[in-house]
VOZANU-303685 format. One line per 4 residues: their letters; for each residue x, y, z of N, C-alpha, C. Coordinates in pm, 1 decimal, decimal comma. Example, Ala and Ser with C-alpha at 12.3 -4.5 7.8 and 13.67 -1.06 7.14 Angstrom:
! residues 2
AS = 1319,0 -569,0 780,0 1230,0 -450,0 780,0 1320,0 -330,0 780,0 | 1285,0 -225,0 708,0 1367,0 -106,0 714,0 1290,0 3,0 787,0
***
This chain:
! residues 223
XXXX = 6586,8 -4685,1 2008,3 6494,4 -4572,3 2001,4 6511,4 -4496,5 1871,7 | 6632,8 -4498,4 1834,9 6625,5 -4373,9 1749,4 6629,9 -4454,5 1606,1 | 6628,4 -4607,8 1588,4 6599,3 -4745,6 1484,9 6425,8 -4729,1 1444,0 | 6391,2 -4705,8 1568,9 6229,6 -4689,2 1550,6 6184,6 -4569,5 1521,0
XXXX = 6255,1 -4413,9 1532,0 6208,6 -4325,1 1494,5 6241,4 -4279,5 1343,3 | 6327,1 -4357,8 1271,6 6379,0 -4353,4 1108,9 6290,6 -4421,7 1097,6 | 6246,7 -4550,4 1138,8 6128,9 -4628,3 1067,2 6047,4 -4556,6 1024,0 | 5999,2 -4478,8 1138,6 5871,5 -4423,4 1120,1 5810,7 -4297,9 1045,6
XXXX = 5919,0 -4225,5 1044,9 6008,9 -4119,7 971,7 6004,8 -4173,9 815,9 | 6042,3 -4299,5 770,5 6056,7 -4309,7 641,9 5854,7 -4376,8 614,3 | 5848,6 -4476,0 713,5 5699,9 -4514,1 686,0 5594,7 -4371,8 665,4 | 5638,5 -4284,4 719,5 5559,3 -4155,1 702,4 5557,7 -4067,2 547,2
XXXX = 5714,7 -4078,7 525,0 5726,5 -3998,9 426,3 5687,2 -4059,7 252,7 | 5674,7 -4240,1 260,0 5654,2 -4301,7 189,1 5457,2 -4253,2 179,5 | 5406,3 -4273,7 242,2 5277,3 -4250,0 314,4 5237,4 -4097,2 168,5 | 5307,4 -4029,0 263,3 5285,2 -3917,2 218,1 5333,8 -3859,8 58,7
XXXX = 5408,5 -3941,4 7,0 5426,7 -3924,2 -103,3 5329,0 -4030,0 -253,6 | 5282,4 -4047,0 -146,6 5159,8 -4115,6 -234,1 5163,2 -4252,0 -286,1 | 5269,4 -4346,6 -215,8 5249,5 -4507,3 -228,8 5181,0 -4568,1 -187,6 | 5105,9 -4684,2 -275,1 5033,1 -4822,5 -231,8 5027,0 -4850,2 -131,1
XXXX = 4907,9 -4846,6 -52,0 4930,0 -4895,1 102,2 4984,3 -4977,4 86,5 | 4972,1 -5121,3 0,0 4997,0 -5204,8 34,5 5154,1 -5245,1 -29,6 | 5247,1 -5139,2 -13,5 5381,2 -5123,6 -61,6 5459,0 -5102,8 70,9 | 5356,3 -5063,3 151,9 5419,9 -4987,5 282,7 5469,9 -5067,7 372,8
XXXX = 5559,6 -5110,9 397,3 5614,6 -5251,7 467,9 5632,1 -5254,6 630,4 | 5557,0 -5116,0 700,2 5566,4 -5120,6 797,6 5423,3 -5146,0 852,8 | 5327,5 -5149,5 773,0 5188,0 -5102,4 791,9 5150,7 -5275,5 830,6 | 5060,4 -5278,1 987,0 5032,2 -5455,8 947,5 4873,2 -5431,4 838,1
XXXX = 4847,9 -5550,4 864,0 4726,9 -5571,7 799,3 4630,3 -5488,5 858,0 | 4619,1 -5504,5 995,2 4493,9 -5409,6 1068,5 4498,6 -5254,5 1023,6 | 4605,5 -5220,4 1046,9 4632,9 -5105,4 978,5 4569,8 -5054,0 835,9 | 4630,8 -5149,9 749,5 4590,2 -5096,0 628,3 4480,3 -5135,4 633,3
XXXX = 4392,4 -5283,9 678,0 4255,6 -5214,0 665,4 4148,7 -5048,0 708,4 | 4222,5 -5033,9 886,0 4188,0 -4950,1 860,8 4193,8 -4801,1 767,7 | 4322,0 -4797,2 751,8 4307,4 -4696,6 623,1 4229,5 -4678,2 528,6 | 4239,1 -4825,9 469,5 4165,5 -4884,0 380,3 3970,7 -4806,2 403,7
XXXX = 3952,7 -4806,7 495,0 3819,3 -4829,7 582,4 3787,8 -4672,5 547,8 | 3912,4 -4589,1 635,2 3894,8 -4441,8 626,7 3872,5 -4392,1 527,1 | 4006,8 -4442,8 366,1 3985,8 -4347,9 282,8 3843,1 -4383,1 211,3 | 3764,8 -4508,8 225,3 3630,1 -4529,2 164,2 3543,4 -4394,5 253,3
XXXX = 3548,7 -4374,9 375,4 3459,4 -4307,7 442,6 3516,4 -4168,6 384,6 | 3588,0 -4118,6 364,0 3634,1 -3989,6 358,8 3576,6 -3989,6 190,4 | 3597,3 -4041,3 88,4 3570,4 -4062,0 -31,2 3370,6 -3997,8 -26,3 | 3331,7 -4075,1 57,2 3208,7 -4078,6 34,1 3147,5 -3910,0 94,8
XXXX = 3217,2 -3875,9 212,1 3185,8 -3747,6 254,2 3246,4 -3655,7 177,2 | 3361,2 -3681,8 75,7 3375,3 -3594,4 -50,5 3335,6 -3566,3 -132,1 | 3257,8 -3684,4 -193,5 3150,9 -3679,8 -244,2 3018,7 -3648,2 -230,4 | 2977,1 -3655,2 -74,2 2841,1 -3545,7 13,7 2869,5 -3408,7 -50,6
XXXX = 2994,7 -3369,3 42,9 3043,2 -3180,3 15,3 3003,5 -3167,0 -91,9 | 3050,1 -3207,6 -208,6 3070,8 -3183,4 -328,6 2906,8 -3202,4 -410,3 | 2819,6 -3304,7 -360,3 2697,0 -3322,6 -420,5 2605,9 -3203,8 -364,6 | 2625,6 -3168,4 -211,9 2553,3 -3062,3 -134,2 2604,1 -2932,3 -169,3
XXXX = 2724,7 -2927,6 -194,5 2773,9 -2783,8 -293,0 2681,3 -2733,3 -433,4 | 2702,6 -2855,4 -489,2 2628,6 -2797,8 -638,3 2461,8 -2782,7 -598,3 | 2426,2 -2877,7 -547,9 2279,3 -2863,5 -492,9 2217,4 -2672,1 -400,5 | 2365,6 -2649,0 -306,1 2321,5 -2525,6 -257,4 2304,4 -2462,1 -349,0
XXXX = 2419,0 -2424,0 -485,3 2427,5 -2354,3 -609,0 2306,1 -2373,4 -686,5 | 2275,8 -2471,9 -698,1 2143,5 -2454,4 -815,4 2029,7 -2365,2 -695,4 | 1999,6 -2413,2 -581,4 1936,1 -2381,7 -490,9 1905,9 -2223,5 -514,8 | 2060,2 -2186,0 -486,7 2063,5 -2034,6 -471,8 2030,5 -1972,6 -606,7
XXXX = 2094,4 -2055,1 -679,7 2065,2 -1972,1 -786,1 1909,1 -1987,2 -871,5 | 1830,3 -2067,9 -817,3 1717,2 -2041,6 -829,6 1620,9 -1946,4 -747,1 | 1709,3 -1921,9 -643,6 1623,9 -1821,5 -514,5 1658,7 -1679,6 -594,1 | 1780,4 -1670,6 -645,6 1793,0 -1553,3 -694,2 1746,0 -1518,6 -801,8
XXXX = 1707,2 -1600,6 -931,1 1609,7 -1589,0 -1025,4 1470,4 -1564,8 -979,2 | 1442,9 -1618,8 -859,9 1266,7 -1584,0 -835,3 1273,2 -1426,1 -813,7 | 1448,9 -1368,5 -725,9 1387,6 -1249,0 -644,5 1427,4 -1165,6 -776,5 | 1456,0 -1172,9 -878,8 1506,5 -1079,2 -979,9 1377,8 -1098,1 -1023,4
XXXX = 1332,9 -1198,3 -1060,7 1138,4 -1179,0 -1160,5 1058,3 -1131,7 -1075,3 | 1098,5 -1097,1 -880,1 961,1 -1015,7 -808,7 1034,8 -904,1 -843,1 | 1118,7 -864,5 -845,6 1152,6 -709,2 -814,1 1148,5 -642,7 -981,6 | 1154,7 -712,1 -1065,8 1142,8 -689,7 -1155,6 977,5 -656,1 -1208,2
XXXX = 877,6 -757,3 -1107,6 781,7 -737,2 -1141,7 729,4 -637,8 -1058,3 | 808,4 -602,6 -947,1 779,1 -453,6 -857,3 787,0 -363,7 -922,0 | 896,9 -309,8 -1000,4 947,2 -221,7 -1053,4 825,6 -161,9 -1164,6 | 800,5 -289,9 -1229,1 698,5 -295,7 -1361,5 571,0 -210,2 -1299,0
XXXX = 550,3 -284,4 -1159,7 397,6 -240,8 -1075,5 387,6 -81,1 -1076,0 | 582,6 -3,1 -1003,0 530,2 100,5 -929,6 548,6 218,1 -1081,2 | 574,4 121,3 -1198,3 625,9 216,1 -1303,1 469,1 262,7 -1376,6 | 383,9 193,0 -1323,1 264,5 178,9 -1368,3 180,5 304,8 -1296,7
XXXX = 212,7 241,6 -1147,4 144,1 358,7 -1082,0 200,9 457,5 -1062,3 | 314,8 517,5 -1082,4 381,5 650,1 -1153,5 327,7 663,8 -1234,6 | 299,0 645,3 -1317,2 264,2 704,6 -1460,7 111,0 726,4 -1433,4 | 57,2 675,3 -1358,8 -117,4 669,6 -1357,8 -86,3 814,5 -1268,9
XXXX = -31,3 792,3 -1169,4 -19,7 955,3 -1042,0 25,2 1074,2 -1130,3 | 115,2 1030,7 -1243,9 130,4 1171,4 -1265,7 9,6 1231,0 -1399,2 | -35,5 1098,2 -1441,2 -194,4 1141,6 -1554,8 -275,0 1199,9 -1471,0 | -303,7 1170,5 -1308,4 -388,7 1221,9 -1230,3 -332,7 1362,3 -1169,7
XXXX = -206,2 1376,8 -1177,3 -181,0 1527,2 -1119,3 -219,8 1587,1 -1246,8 | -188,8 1573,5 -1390,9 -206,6 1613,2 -1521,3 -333,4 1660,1 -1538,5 | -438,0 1588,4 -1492,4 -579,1 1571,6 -1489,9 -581,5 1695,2 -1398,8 | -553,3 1698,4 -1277,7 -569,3 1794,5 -1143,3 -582,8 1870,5 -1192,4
XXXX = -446,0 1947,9 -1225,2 -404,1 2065,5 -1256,2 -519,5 2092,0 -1379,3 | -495,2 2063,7 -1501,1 -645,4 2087,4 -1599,6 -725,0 2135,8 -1528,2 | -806,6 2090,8 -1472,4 -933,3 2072,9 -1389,1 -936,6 2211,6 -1296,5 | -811,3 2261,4 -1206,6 -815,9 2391,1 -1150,5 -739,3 2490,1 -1263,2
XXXX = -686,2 2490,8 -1373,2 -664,4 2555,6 -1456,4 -817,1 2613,5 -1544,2 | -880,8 2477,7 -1577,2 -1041,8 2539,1 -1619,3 -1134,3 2540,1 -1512,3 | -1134,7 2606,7 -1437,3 -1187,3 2646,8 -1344,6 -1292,8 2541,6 -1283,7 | -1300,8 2413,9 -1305,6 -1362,0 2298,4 -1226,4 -1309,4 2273,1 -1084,5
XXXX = -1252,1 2328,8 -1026,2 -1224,9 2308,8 -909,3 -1123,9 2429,4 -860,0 | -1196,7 2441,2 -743,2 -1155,8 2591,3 -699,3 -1065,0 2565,2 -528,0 | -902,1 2654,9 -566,3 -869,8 2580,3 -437,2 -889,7 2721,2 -302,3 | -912,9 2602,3 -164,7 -925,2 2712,3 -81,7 -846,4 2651,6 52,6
XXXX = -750,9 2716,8 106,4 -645,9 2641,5 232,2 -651,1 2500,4 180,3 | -563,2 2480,3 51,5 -511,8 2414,9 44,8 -605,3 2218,3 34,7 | -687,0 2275,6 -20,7 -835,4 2195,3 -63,3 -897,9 2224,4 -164,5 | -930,7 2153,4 -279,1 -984,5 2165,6 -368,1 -1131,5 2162,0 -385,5
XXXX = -1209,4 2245,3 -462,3 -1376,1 2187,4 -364,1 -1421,1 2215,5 -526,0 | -1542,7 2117,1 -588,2 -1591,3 2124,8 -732,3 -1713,1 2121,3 -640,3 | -1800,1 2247,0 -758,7 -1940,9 2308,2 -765,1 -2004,7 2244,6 -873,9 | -2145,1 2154,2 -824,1 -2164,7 2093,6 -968,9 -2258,5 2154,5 -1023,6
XXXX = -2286,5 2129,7 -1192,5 -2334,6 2202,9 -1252,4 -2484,5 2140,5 -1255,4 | -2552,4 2025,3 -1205,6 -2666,5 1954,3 -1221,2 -2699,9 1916,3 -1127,2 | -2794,8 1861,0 -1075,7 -2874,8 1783,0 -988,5 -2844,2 1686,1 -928,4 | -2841,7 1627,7 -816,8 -2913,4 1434,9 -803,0 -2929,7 1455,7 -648,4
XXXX = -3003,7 1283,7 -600,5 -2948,8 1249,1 -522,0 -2837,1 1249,1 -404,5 | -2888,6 1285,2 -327,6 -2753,4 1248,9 -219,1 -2705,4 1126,8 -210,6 | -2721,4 1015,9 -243,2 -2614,3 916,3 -258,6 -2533,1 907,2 -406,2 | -2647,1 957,8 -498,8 -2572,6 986,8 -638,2 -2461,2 1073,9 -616,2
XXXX = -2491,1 1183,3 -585,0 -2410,5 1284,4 -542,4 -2269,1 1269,3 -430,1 | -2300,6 1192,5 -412,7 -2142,1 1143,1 -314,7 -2068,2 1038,3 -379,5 | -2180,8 967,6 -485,0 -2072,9 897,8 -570,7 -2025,4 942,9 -711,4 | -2052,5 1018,1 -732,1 -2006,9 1104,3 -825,3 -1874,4 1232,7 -788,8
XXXX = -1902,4 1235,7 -654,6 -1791,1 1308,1 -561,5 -1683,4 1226,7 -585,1 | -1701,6 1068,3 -534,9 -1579,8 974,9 -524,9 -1533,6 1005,0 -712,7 | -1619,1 923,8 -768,1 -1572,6 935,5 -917,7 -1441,3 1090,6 -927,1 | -1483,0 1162,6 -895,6 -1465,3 1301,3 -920,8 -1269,7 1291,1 -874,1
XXXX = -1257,9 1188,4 -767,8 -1132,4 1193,9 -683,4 -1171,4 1259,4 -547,5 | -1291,0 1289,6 -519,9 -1339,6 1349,6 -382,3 -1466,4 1299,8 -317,0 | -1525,8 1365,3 -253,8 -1666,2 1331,3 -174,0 -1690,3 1472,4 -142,7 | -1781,3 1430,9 -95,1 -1913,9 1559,9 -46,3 -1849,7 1666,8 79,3
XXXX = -1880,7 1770,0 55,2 -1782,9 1869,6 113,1 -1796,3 1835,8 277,9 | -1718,2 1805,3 349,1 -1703,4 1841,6 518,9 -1636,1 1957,8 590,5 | -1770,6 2023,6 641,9 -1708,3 2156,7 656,2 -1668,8 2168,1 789,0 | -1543,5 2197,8 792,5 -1503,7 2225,7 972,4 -1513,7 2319,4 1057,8
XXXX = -1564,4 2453,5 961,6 -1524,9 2572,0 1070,1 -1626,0 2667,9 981,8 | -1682,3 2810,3 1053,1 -1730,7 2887,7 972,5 -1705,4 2958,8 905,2 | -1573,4 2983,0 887,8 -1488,1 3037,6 786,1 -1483,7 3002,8 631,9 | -1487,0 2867,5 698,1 -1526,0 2767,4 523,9 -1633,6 2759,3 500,8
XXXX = -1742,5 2752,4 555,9 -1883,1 2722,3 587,5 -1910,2 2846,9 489,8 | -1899,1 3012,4 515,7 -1931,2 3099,2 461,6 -1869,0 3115,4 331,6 | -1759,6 3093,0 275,7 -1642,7 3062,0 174,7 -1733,0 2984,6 65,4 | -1774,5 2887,5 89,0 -1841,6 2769,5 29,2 -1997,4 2859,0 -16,0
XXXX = -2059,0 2877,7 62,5 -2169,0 2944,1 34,0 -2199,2 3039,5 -70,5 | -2069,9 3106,6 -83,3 -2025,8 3268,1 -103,2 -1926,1 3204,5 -303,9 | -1938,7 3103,8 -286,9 -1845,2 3051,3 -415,6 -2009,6 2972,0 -505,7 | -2113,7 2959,8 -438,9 -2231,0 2872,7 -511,5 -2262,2 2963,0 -603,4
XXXX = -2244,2 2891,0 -729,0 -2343,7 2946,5 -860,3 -2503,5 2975,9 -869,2 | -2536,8 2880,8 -778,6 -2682,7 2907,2 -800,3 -2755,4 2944,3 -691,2 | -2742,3 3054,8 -662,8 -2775,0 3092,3 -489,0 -2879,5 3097,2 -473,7 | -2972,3 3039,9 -479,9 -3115,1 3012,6 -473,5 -3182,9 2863,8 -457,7
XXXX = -3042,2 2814,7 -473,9 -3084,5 2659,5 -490,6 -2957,0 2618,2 -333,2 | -3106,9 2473,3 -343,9 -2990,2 2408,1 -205,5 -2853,5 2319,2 -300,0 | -2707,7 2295,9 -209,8 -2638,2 2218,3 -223,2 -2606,5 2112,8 -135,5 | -2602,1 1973,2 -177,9 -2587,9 1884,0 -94,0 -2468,8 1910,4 -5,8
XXXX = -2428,9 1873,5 124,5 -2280,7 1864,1 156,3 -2279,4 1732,9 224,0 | -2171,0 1678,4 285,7 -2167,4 1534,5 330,7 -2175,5 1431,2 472,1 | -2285,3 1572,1 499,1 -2342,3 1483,0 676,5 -2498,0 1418,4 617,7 | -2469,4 1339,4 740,8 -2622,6 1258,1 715,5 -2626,4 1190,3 870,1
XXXX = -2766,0 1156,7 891,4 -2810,4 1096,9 1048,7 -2871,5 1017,3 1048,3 | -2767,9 857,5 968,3 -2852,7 746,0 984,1 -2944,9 690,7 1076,6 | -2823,4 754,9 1193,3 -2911,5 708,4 1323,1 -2972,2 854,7 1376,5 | -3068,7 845,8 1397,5 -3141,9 964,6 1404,2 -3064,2 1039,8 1507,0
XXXX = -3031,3 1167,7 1467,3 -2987,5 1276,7 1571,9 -2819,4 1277,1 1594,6 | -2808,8 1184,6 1482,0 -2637,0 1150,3 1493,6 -2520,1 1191,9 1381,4 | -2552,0 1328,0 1344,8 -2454,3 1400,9 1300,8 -2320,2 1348,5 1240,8 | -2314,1 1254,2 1130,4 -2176,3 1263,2 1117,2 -2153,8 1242,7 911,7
XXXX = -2014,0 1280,1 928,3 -1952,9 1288,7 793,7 -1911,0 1185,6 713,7 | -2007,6 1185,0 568,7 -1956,0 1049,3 559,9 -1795,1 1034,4 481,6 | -1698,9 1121,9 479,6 -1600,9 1083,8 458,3 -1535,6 1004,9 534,8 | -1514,6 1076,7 664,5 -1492,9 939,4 769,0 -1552,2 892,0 907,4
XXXX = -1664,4 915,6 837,5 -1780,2 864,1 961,4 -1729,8 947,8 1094,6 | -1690,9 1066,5 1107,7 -1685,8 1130,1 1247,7 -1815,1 1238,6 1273,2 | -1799,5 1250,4 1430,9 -1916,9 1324,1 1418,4 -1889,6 1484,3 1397,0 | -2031,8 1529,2 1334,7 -1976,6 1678,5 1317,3 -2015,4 1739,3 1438,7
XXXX = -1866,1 1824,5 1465,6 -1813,4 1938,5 1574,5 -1914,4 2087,0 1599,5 | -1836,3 2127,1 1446,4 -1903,5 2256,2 1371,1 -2080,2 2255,3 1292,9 | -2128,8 2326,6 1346,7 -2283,7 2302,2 1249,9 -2346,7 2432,4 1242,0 | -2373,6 2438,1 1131,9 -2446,3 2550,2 1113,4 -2623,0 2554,6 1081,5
XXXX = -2663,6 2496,2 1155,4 -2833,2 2457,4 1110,2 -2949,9 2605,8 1114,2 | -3010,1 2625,3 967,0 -3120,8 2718,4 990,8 -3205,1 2666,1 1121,3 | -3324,5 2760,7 1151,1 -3364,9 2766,7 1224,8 -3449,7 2611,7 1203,1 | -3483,5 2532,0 1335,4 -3541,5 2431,3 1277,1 -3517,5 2324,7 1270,0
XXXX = -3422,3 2320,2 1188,3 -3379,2 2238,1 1127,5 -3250,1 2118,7 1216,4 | -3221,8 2012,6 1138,6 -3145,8 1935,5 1233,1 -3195,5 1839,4 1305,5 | -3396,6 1854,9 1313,6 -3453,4 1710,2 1339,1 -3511,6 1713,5 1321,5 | -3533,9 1708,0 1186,6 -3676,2 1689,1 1096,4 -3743,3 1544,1 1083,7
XXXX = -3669,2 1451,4 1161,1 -3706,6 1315,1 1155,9 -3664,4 1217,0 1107,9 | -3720,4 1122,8 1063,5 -3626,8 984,4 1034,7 -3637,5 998,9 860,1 | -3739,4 1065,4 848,7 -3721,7 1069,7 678,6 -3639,2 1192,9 592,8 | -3550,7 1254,2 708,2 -3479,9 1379,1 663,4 -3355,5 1341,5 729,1
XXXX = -3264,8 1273,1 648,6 -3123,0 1248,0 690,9 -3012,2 1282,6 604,4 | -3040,7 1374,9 497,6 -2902,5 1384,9 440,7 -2919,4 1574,0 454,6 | -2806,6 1632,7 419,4 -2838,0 1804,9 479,8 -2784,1 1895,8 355,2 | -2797,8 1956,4 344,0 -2778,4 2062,5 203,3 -2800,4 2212,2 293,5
XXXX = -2717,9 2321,9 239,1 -2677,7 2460,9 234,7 -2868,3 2471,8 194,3 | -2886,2 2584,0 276,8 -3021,9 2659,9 320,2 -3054,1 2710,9 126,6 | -2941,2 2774,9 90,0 -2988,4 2834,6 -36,7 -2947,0 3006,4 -35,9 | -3062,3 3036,1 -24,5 -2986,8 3208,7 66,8 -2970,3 3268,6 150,4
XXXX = -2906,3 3161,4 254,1 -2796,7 3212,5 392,1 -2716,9 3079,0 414,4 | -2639,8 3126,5 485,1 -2485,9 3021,3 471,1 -2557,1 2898,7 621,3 | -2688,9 2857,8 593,4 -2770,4 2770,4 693,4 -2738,7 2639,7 618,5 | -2803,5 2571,6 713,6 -2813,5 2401,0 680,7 -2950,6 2359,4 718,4
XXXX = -3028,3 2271,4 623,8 -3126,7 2213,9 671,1 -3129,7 2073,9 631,2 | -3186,3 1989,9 691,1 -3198,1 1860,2 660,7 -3316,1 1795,9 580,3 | -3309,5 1736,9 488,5 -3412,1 1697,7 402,4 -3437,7 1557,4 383,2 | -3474,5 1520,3 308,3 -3499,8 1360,7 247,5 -3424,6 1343,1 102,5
XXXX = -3266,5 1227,5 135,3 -3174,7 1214,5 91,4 -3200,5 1229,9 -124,7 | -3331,7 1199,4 -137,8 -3388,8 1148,3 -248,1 -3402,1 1301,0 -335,7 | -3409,9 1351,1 -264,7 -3407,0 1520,4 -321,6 -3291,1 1511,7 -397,8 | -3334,2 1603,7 -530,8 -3232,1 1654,1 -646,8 -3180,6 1807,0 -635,1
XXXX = -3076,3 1739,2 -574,7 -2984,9 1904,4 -516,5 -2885,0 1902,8 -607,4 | -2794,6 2026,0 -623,8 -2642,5 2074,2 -643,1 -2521,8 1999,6 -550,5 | -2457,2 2033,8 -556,7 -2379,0 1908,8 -478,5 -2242,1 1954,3 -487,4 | -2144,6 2000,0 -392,5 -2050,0 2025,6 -344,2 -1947,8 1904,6 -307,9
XXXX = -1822,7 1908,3 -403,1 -1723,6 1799,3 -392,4 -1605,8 1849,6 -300,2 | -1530,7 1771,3 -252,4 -1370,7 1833,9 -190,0 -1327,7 1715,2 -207,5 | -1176,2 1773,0 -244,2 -1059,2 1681,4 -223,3 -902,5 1767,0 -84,5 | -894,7 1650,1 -65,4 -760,0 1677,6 63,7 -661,5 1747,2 -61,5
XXX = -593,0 1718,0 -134,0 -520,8 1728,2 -226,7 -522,3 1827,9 -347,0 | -463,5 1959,8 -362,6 -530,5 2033,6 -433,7 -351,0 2076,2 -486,0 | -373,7 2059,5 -636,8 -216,9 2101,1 -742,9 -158,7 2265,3 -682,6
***
């Protein structure tokens, strides 16, 4: 017993110190083939690890070059639109500094100095950074009236009744709550759908959109 455990003891330590299988004088043939067999298989999955290693690495390190050129090209995006937001607060402020826009609770509202259209006139609102005034309450209703340059003349504001009798705003298509209509007025028919300030009283009447009115802007947003 203990003849066979030095054998094996020295066949081990020979092993392990890195001799010729085929030096190893205890090893039969089956043996060292299989060894033989293993270290080819182990060779080749060393060579997997090692091919699938560098492969993850280029991998990754191409995933991480894409996310450095998006964020890089994020950065570029929001540096852009910073700079555009603060030309437009720049702009704002101007604009209620020369008295083009007058603020009231926290709303900015421009009085225009010319004519058009009610669809001109609401796109010239947008241009402006606003739309056509929506008035919520009579507080503002009279405010607005009471701020018109040309009190004799109508101003557009931004209801209209595509569908006949259907009251709503076209900022966001809701219907209007609050109304202040002169006497009359409010169903003048299918050819009177856009509405403008009475002129001299804080009224509303409805006309035919094609009329060249004054035209009342608001913005949510006021410097």
């Amino acid at each position: 017993m203990h003849k066979v455990l030095v054998v094996f003891l020295i066949c081990t330590w020979k092993y392990a110190l890195g001799f010729q299988i085929q030096h190893l004088p205890c090893l039969t043939d089956g043996s060292k083939k299989d060894l033989y067999d293993a270290r080819k298989e182990l060779t080749i999955v060393d060579r997997y690890f090692g091919e699938t290693v560098e492969t993850l690495q280029d991998e990754l390190q191409k995933t991480l070059n894409i996310m450095k050129n998006q964020l890089v090209a994020m950065q570029t995006n929001v540096n852009k639109i910073l700079k555009k937001v603060e030309t437009d607060l720049t702009i704002m402020k101007k604009d209620v500094d020369e008295g083009q826009w007058t603020k009231y609770q926290d709303h900015c509202y421009h009085f225009s100095q010319d004519s058009a259209p009610w669809y001109k006139a609401e796109r010239l609102c947008r241009d402006f950074g606003g739309y056509l005034v929506k008035i919520d309450n009579s507080s503002e209703n009279e405010w607005l009236h009471s701020k018109r340059q040309k009190k004799s003349h109508g101003y557009w504001i931004g209801l209209t009744d595509l569908i006949e009798g259907e009251w709503r705003w076209s900022i966001d298509q809701s219907l209007a709550t609050f109304k202040a209509w002169d006497s009359s007025a409010g169903s003048s028919g299918h050819s009177s759908n856009c509405v403008s300030f009475a002129g001299s009283v804080a009224k509303w009447f409805d006309t035919s959109c094609k009329s060249g009115y004054y035209y009342i802007c608001e913005r949510h947003f006021c410097y």
